[in-house]
C-alpha positions in Angstrom: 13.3 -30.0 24.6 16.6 -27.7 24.3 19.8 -29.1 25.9 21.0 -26.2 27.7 24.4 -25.0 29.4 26.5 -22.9 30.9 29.8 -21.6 29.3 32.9 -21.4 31.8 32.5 -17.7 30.3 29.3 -17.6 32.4 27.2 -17.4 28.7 24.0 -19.2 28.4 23.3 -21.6 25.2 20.7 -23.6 24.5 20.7 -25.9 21.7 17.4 -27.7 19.9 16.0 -29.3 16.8 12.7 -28.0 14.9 10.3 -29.0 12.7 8.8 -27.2 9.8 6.1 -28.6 7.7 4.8 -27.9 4.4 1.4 -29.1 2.6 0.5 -28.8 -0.9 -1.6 -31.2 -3.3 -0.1 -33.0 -6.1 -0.7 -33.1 -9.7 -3.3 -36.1 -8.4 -5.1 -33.9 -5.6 -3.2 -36.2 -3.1 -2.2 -34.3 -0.1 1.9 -34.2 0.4 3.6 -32.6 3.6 7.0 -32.4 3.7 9.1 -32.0 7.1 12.6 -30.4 7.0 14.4 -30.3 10.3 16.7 -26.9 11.4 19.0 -26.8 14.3 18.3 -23.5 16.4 21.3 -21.7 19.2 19.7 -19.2 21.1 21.9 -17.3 24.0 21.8 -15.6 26.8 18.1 -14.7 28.0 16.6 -16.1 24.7 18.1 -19.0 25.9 17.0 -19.1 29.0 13.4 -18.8 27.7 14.0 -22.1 25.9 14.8 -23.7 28.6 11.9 -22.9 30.8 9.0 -22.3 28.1 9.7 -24.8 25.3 9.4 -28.5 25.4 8.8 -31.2 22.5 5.5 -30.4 20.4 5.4 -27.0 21.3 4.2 -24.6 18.8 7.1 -21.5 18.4 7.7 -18.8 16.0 11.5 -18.3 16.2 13.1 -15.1 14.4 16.9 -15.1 13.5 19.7 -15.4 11.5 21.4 -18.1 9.9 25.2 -19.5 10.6 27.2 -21.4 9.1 30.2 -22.6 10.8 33.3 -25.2 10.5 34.4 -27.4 13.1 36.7 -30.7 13.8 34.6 -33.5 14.9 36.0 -36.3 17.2 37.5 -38.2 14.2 39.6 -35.1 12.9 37.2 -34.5 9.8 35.8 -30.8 9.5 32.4 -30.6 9.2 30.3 -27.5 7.9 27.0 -26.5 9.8 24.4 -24.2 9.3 22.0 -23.3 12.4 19.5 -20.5 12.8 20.8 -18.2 15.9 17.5 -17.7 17.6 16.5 -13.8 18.6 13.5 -13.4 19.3 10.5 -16.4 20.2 7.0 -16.2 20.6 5.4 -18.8 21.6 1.8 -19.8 20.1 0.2 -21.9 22.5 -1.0 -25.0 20.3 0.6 -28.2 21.1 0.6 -31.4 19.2 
């Protein structure tokens, strides 16, 4: 489920983790899947959306760039991120 706010600015942002899987066979036939994990920022009305349509298991297609940004964490290190700024969503109607 996103965490979502509201900027003193008045901009909405809405923050969330997502799964991707991927399934192949190995060189034995076994069947492998990998998960990776991708924090998404969506803003403003795509935001918005998040907050009211998604919620965990939810199947979504999300469209959007990726960022990578530098910030100062609570113990003075700077740590890089990258995160996919959401655009467009569509969501697919299967959940887990």
């Amino acid at each position: 489920a996103p965490e979502f706010r509201t900027l003193d600015s008045g901009k909405t942002l809405a923050r969330f983790s997502m799964a991707t899987n991927e399934t192949y066979y190995d060189s034995n036939g076994n069947q492998v899947t990998n998960t990776d994990w991708h924090n998404i920022v969506a803003w403003g009305k795509t935001a918005e959306l998040a907050k009211n349509l998604l919620d965990k298991g939810k199947e979504v297609l999300i469209e959007g760039k990726l960022s990578t940004r530098e910030y100062e964490n609570q113990e003075g290190k700077k740590v890089r991120t990258t995160e996919i700024v959401a655009q467009q969503m569509l969501l697919l109607g299967k959940k887990n």
